[in-house]
FIKOLZA-1660 file (N, C-alpha, C; in steps of 0.1 Angstrom, whole numbers, plus 5000, padded with zeros to 4 digits):
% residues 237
   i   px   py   pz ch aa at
   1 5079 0412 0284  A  X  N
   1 5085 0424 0289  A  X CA
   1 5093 0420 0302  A  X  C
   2 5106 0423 0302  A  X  N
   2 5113 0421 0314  A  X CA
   2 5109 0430 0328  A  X  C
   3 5110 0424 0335  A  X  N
   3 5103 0434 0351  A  X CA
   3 5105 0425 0362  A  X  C
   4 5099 0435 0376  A  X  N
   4 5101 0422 0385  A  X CA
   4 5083 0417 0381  A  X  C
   5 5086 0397 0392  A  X  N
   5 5074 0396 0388  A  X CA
   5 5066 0400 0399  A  X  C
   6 5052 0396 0398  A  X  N
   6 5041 0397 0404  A  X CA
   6 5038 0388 0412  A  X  C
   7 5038 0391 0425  A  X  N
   7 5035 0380 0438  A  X CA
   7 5022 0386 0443  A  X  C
   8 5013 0378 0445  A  X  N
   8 4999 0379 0449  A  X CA
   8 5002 0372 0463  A  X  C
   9 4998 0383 0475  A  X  N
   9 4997 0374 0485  A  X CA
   9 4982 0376 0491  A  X  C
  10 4978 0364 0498  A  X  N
  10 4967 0365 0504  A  X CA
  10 4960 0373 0517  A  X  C
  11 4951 0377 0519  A  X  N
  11 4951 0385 0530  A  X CA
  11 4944 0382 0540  A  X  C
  12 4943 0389 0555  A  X  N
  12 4935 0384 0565  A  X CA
  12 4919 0391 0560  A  X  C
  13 4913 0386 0563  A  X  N
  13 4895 0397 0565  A  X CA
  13 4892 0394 0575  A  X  C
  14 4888 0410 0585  A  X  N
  14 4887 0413 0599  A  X CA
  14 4872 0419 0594  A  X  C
  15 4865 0423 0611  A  X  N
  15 4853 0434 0610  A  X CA
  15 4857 0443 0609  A  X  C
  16 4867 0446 0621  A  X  N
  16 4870 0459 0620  A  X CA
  16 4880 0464 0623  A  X  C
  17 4886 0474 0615  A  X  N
  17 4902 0481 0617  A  X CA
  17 4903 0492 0620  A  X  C
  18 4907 0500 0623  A  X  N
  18 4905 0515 0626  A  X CA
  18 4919 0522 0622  A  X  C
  19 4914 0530 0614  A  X  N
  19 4921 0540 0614  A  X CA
  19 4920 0555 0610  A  X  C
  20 4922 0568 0617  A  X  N
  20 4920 0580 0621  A  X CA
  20 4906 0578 0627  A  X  C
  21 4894 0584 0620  A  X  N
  21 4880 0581 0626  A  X CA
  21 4874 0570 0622  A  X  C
  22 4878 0561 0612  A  X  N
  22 4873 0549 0610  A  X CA
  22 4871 0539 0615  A  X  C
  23 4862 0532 0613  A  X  N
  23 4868 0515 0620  A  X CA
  23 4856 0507 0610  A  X  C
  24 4862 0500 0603  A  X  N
  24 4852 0491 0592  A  X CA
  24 4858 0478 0588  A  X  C
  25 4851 0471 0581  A  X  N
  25 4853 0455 0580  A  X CA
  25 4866 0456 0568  A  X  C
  26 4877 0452 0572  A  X  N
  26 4888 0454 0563  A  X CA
  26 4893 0440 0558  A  X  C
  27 4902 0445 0548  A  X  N
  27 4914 0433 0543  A  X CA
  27 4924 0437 0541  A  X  C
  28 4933 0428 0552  A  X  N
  28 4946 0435 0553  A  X CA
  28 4957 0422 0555  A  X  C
  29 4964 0431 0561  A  X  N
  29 4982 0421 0558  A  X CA
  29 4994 0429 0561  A  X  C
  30 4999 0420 0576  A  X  N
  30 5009 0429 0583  A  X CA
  30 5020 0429 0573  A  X  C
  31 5027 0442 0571  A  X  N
  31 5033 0445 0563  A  X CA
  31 5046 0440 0563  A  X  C
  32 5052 0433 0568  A  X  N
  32 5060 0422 0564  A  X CA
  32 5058 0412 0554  A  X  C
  33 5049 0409 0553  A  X  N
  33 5050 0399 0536  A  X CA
  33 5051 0411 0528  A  X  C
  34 5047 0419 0523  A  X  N
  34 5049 0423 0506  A  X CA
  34 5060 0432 0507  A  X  C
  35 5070 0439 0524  A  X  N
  35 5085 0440 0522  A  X CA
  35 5094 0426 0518  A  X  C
  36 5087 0417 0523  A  X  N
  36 5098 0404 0518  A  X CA
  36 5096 0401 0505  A  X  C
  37 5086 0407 0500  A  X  N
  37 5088 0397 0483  A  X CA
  37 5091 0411 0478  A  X  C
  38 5092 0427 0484  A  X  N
  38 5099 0433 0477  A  X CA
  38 5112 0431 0474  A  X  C
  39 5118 0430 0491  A  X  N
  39 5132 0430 0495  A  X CA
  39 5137 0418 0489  A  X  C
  40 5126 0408 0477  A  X  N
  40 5132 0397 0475  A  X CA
  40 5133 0398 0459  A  X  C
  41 5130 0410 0458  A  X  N
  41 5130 0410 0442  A  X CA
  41 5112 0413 0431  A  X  C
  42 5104 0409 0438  A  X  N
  42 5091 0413 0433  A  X CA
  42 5085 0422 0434  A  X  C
  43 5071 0426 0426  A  X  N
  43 5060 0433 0432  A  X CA
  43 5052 0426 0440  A  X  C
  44 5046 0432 0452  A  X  N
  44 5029 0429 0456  A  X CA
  44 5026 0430 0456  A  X  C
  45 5015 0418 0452  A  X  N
  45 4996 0424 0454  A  X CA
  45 4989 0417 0463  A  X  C
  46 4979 0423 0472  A  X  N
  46 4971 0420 0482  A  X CA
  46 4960 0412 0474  A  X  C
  47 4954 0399 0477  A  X  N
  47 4941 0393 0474  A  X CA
  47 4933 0393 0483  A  X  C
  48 4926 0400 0484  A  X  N
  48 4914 0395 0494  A  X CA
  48 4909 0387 0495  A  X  C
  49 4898 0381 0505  A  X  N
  49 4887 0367 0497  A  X CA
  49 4881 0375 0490  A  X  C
  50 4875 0366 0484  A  X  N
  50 4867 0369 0471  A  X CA
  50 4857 0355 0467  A  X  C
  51 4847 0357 0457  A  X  N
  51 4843 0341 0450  A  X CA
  51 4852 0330 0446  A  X  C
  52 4851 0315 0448  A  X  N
  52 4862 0311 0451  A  X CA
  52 4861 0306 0431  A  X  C
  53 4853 0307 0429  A  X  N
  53 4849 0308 0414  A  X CA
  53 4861 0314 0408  A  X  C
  54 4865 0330 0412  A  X  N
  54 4871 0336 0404  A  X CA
  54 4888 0334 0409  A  X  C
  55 4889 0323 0418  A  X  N
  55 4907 0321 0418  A  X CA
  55 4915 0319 0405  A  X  C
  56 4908 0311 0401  A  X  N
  56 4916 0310 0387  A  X CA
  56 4921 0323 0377  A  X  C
  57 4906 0331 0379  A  X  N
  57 4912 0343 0370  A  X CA
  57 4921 0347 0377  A  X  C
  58 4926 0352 0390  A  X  N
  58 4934 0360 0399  A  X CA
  58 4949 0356 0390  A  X  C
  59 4947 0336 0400  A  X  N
  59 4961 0332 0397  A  X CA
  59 4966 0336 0385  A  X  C
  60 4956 0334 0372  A  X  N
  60 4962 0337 0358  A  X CA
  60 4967 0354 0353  A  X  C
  61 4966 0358 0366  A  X  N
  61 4976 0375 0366  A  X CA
  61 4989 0376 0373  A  X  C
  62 4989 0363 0379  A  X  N
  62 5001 0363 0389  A  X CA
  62 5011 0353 0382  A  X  C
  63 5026 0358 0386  A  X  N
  63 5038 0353 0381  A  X CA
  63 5035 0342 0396  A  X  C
  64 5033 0349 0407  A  X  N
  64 5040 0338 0419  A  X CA
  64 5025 0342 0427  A  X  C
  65 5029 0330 0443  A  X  N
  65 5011 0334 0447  A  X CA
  65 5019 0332 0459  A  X  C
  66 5018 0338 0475  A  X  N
  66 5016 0338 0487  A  X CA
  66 5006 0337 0492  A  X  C
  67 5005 0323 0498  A  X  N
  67 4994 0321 0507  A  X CA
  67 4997 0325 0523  A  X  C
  68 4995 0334 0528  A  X  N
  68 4997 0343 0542  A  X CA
  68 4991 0335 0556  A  X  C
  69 4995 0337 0567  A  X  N
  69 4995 0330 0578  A  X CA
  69 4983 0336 0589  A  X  C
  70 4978 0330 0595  A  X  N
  70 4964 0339 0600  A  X CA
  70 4958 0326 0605  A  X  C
  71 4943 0326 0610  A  X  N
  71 4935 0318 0616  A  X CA
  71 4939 0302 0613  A  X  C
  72 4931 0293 0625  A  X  N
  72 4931 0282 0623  A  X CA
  72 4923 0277 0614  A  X  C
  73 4927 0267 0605  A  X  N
  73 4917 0262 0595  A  X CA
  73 4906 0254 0600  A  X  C
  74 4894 0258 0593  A  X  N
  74 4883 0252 0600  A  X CA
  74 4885 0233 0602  A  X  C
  75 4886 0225 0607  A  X  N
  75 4887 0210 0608  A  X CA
  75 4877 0203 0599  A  X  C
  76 4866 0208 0594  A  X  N
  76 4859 0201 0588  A  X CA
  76 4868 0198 0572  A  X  C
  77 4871 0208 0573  A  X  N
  77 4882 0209 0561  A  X CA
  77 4889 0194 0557  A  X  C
  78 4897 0188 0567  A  X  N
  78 4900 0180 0570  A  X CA
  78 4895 0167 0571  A  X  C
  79 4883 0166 0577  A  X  N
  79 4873 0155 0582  A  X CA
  79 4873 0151 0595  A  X  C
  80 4874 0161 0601  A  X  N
  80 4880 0164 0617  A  X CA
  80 4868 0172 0626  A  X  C
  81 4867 0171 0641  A  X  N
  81 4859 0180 0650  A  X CA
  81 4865 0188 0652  A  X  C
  82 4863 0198 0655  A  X  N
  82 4870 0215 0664  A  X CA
  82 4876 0208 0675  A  X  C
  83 4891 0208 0681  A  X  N
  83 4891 0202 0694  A  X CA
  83 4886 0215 0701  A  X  C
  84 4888 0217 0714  A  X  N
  84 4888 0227 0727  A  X CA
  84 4896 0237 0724  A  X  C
  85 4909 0236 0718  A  X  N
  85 4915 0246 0715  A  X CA
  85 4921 0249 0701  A  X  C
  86 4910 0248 0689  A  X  N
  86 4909 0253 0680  A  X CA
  86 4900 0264 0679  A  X  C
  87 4907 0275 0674  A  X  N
  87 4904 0287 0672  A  X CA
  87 4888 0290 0661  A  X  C
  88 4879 0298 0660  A  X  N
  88 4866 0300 0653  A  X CA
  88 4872 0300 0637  A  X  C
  89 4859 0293 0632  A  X  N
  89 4862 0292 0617  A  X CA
  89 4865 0307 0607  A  X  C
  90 4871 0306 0599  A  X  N
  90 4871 0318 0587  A  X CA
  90 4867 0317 0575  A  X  C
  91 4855 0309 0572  A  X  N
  91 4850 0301 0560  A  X CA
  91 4853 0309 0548  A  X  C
  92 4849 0319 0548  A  X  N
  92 4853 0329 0533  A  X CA
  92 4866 0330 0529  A  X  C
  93 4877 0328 0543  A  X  N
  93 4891 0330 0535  A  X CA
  93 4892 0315 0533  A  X  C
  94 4891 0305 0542  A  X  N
  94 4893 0293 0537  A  X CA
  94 4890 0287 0524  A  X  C
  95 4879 0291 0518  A  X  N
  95 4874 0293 0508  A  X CA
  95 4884 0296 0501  A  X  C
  96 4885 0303 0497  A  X  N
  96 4894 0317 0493  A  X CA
  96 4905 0311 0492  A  X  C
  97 4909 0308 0501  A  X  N
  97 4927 0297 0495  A  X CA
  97 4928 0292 0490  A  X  C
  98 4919 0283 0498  A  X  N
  98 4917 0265 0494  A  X CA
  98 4914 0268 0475  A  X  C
  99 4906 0276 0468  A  X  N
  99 4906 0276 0457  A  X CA
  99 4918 0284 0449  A  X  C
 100 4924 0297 0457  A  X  N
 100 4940 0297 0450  A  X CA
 100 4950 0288 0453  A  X  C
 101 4948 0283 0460  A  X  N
 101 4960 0266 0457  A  X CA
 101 4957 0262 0453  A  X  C
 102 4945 0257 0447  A  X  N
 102 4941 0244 0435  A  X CA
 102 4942 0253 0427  A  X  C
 103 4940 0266 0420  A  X  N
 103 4941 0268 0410  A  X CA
 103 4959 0271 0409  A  X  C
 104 4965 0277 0419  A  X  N
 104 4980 0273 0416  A  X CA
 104 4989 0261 0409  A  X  C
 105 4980 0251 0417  A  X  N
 105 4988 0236 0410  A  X CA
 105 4983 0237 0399  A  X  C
 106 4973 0238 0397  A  X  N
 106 4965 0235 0385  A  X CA
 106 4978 0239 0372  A  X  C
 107 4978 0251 0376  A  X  N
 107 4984 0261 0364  A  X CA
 107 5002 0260 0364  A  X  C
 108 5006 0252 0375  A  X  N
 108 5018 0254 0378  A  X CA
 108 5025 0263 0382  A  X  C
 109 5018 0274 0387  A  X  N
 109 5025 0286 0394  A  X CA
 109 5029 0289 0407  A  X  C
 110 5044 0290 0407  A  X  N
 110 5051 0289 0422  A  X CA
 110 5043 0296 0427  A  X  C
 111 5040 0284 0444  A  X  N
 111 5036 0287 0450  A  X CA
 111 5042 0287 0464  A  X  C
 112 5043 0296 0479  A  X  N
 112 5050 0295 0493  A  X CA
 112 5036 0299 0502  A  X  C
 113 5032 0287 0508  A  X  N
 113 5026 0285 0520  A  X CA
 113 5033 0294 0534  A  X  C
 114 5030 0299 0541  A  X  N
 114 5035 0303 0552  A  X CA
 114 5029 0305 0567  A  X  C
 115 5029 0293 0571  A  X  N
 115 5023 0288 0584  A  X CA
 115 5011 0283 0579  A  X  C
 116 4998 0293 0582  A  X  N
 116 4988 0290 0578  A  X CA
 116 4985 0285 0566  A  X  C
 117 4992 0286 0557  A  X  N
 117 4993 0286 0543  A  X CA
 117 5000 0279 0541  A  X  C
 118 5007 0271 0547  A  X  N
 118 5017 0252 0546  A  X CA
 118 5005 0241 0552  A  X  C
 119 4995 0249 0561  A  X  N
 119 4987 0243 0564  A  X CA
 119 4977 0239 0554  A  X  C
 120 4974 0247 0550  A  X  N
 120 4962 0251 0539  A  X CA
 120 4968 0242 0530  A  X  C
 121 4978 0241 0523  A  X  N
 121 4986 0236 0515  A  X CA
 121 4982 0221 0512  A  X  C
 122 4988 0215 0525  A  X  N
 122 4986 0204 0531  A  X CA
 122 4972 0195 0528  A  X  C
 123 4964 0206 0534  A  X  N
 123 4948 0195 0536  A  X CA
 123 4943 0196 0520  A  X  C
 124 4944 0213 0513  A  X  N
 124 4941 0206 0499  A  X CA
 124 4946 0197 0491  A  X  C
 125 4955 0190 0498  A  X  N
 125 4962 0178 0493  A  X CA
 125 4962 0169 0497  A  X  C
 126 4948 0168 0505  A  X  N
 126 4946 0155 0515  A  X CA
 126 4949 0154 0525  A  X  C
 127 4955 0161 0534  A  X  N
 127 4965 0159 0540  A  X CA
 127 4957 0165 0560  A  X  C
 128 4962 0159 0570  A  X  N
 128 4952 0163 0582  A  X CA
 128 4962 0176 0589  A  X  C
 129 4960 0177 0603  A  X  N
 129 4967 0187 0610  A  X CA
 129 4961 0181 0626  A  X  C
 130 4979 0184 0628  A  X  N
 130 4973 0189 0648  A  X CA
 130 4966 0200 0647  A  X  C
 131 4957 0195 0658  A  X  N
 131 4953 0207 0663  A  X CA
 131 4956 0218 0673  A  X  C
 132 4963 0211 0681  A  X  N
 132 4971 0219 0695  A  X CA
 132 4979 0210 0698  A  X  C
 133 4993 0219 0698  A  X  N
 133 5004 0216 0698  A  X CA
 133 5011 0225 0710  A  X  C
 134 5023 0225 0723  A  X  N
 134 5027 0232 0726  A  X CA
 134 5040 0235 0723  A  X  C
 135 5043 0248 0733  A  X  N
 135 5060 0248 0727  A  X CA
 135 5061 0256 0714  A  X  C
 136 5056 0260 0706  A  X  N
 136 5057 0268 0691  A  X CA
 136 5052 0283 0695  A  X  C
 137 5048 0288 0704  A  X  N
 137 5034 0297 0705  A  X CA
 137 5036 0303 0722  A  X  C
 138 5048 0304 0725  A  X  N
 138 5053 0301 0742  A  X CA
 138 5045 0318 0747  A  X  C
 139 5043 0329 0740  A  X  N
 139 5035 0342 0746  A  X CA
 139 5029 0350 0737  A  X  C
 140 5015 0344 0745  A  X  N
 140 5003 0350 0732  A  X CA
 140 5005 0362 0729  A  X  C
 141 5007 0367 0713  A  X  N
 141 5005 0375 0707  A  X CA
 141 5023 0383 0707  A  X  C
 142 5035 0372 0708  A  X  N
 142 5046 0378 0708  A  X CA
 142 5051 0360 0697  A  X  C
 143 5061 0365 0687  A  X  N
 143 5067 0357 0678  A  X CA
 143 5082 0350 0692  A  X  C
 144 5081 0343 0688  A  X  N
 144 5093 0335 0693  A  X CA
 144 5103 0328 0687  A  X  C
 145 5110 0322 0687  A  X  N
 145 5120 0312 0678  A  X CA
 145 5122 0302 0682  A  X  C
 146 5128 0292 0674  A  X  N
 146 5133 0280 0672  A  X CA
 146 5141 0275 0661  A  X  C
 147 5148 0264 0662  A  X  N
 147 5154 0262 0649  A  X CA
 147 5149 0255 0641  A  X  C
 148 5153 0247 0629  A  X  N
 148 5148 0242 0618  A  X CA
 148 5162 0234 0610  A  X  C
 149 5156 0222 0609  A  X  N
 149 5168 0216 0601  A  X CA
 149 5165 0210 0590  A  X  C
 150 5173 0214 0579  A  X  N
 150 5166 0211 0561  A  X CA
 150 5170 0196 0563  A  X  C
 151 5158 0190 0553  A  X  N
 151 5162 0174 0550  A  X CA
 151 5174 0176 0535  A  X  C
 152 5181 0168 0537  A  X  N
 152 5192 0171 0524  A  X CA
 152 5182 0167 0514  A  X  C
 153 5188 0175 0503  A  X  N
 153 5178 0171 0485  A  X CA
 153 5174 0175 0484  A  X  C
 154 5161 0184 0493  A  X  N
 154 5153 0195 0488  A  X CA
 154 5152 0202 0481  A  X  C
 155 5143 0208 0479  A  X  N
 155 5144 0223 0475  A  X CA
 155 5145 0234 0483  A  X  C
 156 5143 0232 0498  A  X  N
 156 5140 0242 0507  A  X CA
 156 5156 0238 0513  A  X  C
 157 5163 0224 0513  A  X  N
 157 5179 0223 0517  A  X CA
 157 5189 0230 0508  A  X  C
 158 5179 0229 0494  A  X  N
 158 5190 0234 0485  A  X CA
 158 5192 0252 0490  A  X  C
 159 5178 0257 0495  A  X  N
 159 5178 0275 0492  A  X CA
 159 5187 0279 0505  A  X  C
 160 5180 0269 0515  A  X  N
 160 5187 0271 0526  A  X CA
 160 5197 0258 0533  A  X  C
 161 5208 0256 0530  A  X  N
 161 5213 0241 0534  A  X CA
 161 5215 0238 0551  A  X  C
 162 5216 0248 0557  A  X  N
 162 5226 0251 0574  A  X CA
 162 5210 0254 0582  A  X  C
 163 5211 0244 0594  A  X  N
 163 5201 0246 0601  A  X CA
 163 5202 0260 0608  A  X  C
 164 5186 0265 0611  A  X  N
 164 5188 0281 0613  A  X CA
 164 5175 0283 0622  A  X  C
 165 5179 0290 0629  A  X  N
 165 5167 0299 0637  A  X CA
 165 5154 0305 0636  A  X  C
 166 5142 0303 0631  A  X  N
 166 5131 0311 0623  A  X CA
 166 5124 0314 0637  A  X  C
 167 5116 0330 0629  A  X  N
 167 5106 0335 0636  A  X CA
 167 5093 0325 0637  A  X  C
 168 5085 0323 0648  A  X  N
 168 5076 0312 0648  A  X CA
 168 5063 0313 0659  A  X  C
 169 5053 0314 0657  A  X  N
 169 5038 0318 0661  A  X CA
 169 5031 0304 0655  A  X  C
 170 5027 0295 0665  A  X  N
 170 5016 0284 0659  A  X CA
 170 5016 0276 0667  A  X  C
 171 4998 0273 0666  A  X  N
 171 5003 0259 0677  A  X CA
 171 4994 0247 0670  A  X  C
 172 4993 0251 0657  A  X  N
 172 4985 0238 0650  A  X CA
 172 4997 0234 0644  A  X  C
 173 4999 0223 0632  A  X  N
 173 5009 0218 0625  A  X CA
 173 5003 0206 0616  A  X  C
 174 5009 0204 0606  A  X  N
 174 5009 0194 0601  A  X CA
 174 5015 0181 0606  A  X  C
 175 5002 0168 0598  A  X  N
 175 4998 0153 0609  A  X CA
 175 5002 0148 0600  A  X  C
 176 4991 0143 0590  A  X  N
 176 4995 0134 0580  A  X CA
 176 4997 0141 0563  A  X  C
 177 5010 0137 0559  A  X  N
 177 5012 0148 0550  A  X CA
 177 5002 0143 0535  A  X  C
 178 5000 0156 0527  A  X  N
 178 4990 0151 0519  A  X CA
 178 4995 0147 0505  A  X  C
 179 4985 0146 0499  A  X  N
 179 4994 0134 0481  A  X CA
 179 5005 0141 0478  A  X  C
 180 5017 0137 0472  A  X  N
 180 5026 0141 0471  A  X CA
 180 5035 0148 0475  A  X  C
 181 5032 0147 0489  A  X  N
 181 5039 0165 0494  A  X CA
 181 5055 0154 0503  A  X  C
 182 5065 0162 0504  A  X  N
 182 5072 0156 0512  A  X CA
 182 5077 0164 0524  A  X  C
 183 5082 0161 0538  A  X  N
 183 5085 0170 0543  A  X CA
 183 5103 0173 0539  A  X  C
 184 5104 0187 0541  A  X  N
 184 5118 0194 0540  A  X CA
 184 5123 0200 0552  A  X  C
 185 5120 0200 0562  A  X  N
 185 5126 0208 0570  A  X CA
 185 5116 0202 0587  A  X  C
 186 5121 0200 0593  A  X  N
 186 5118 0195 0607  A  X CA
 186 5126 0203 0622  A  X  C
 187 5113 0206 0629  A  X  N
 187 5117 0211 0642  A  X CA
 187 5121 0203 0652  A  X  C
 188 5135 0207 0665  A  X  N
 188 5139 0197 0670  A  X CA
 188 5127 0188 0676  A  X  C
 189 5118 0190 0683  A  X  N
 189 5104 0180 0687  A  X CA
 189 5103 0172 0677  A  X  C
 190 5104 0172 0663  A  X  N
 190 5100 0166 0652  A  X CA
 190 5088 0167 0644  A  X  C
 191 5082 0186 0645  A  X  N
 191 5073 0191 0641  A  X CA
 191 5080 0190 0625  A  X  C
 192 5070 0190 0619  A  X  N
 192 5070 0190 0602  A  X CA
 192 5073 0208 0596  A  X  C
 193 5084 0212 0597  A  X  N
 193 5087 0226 0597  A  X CA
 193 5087 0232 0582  A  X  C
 194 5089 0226 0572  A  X  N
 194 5085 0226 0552  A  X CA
 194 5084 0216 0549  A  X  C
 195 5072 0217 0542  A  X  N
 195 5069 0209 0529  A  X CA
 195 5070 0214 0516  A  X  C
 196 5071 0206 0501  A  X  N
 196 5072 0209 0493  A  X CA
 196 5063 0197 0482  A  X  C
 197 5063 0200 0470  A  X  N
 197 5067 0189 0457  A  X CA
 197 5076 0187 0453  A  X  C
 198 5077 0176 0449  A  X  N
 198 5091 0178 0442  A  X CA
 198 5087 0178 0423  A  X  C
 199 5079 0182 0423  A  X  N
 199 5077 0190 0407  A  X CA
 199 5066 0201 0410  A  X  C
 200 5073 0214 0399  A  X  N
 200 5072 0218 0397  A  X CA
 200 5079 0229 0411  A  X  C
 201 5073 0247 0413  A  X  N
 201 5083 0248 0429  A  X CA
 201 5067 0253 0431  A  X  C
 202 5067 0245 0446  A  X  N
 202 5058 0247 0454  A  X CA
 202 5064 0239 0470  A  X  C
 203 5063 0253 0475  A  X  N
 203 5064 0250 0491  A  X CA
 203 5061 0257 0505  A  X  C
 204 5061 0250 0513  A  X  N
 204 5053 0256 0526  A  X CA
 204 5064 0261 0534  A  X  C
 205 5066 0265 0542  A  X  N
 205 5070 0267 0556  A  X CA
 205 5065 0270 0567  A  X  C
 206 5062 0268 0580  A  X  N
 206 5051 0265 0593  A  X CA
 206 5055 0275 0600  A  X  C
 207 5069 0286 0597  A  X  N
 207 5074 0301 0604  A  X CA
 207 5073 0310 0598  A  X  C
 208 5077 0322 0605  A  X  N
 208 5072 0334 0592  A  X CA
 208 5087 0341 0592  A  X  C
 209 5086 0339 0581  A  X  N
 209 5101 0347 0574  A  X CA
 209 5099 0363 0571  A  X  C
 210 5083 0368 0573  A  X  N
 210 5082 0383 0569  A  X CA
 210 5085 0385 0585  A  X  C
 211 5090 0378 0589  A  X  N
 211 5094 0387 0604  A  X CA
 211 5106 0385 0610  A  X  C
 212 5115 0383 0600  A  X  N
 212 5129 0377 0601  A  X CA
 212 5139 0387 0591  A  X  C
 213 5156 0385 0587  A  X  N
 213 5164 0388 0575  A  X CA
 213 5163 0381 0572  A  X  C
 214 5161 0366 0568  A  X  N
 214 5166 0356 0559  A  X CA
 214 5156 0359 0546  A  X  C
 215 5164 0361 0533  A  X  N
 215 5154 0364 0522  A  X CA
 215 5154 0354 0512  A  X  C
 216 5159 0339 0520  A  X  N
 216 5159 0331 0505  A  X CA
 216 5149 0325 0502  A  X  C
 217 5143 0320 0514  A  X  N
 217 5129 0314 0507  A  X CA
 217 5122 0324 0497  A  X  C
 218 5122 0332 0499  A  X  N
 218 5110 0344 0494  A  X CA
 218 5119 0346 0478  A  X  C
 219 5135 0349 0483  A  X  N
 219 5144 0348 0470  A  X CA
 219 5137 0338 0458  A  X  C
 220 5141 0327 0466  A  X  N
 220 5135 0310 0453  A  X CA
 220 5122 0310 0450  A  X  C
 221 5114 0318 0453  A  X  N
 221 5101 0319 0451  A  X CA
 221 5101 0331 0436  A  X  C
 222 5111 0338 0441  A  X  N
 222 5106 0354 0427  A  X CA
 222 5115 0348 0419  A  X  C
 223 5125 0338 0420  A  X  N
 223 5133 0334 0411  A  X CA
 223 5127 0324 0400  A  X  C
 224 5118 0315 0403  A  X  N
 224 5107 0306 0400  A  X CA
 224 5099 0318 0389  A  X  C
 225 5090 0328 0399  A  X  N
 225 5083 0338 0391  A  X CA
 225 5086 0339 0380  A  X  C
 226 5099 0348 0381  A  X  N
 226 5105 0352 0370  A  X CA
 226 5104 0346 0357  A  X  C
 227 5106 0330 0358  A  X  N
 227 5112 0322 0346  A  X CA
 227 5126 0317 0345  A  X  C
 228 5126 0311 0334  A  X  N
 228 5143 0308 0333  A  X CA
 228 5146 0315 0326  A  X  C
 229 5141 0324 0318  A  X  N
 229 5150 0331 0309  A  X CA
 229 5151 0347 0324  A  X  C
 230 5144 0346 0335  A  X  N
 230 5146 0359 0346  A  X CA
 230 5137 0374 0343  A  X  C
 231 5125 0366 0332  A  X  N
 231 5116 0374 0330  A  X CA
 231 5100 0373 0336  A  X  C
 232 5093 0385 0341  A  X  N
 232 5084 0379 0342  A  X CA
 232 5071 0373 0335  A  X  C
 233 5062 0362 0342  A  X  N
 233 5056 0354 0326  A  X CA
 233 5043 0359 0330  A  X  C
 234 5031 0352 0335  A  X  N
 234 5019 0356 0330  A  X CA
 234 5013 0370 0331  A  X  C
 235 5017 0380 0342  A  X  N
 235 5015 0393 0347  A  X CA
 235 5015 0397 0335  A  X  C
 236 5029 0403 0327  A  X  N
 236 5032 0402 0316  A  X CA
 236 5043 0420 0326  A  X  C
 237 5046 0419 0339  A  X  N
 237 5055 0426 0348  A  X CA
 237 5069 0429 0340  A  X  C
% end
């Protein structure tokens, strides 16, 4: 059945949110990701954590998967100590990813990392992280900018070729990149700004584009979904 497809993005889990008289342990997700994979041609669906058992069943409903940007990943992850300024663990969502990206590759289903989620990317592919970094993160709890220059050949040079300005919140990053991943895009410092594969479409980026206009990343992601015939496939959307 022809449709848009289905982008599963991941979500934060808090204790507590409030809203009117409420305040309870929620899952949520600032509403900039699922306008960009509207505004980019998809539907959304929120994942919460969940058992990391049941990623596979998830992925196998999803055309495309968004891994969403949020806390620091715990270092053990890695094979690493907490430095001083790594932020408290979120073991349930780390969890929780770390098993929708392996079951992503697994199945071959496009996937986009986004900050946290280039990170995540990363380590389940071996791969380490800074831990504190400055200059990315210049006023707590306000997005900032910088630019970003594509490495030619990519996939992330091909979507976007002309170095550009992105919205940007982080002060961890990618160290040593993991099996197969290569970087695509680099910040002037020579922060590792995307990664990718180069099979199949899977890729990261270390800014957040749901808080930006630029809609191509998010575009080459629902385009992938879709198929080549521009249908969508496992949803059945």
């Amino acid at each position: 059945m022809t449709g848009r497809p289905l982008i599963g993005i991941s979500t934060y889990l808090e204790p507590g949110a409030r809203w009117g008289l409420w305040e309870l342990e929620s899952a949520l997700l600032p509403v900039g990701y699922p306008r960009l994979v509207q505004r980019a041609g998809g539907l959304a669906a929120m994942l919460p954590p969940d058992e990391p058992e049941r990623a596979a069943a998830a992925v196998a409903r999803l055309d495309g998967l968004v891994v969403s940007g949020g806390p620091d990943v715990e270092p053990v992850r890695y094979g690493a100590e907490p430095g001083p300024r790594t932020g408290p663990p979120c073991r349930a969502r780390d969890a929780w990813e770390l098993a929708l990206i392996e079951a992503a590759l697994a199945a071959r289903l496009p996937l986009l990392g986004i900050c946290r989620g280039m990170q995540l990317l990363n380590v389940a592919l071996g791969g380490t992280l800074v831990q504190h970094l400055d200059g990315h993160a210049e006023v707590v709890g306000a997005f900032g900018e910088h630019t970003v220059k594509p490495v030619p050949g990519t996939r992330y040079a091909a979507a976007v070729p002309e170095e550009t300005t992105v919205p940007t919140y982080h002060h961890q990053a990618v160290d040593l990149l993991g099996e197969g991943l290569v970087a695509s895009a680099y910040a002037a410092d020579g922060t590792v700004e995307a990664v990718e594969l180069p099979e199949g479409w899977v890729l990261g980026v270390q800014w957040h584009p749901e808080m930006g206009e630029d809609v191509r990343v998010m575009r080459e992601l629902v385009r992938a979904a879709a198929g080549p015939s521009g249908t969508a496939g496992s949803s059945g959307t």
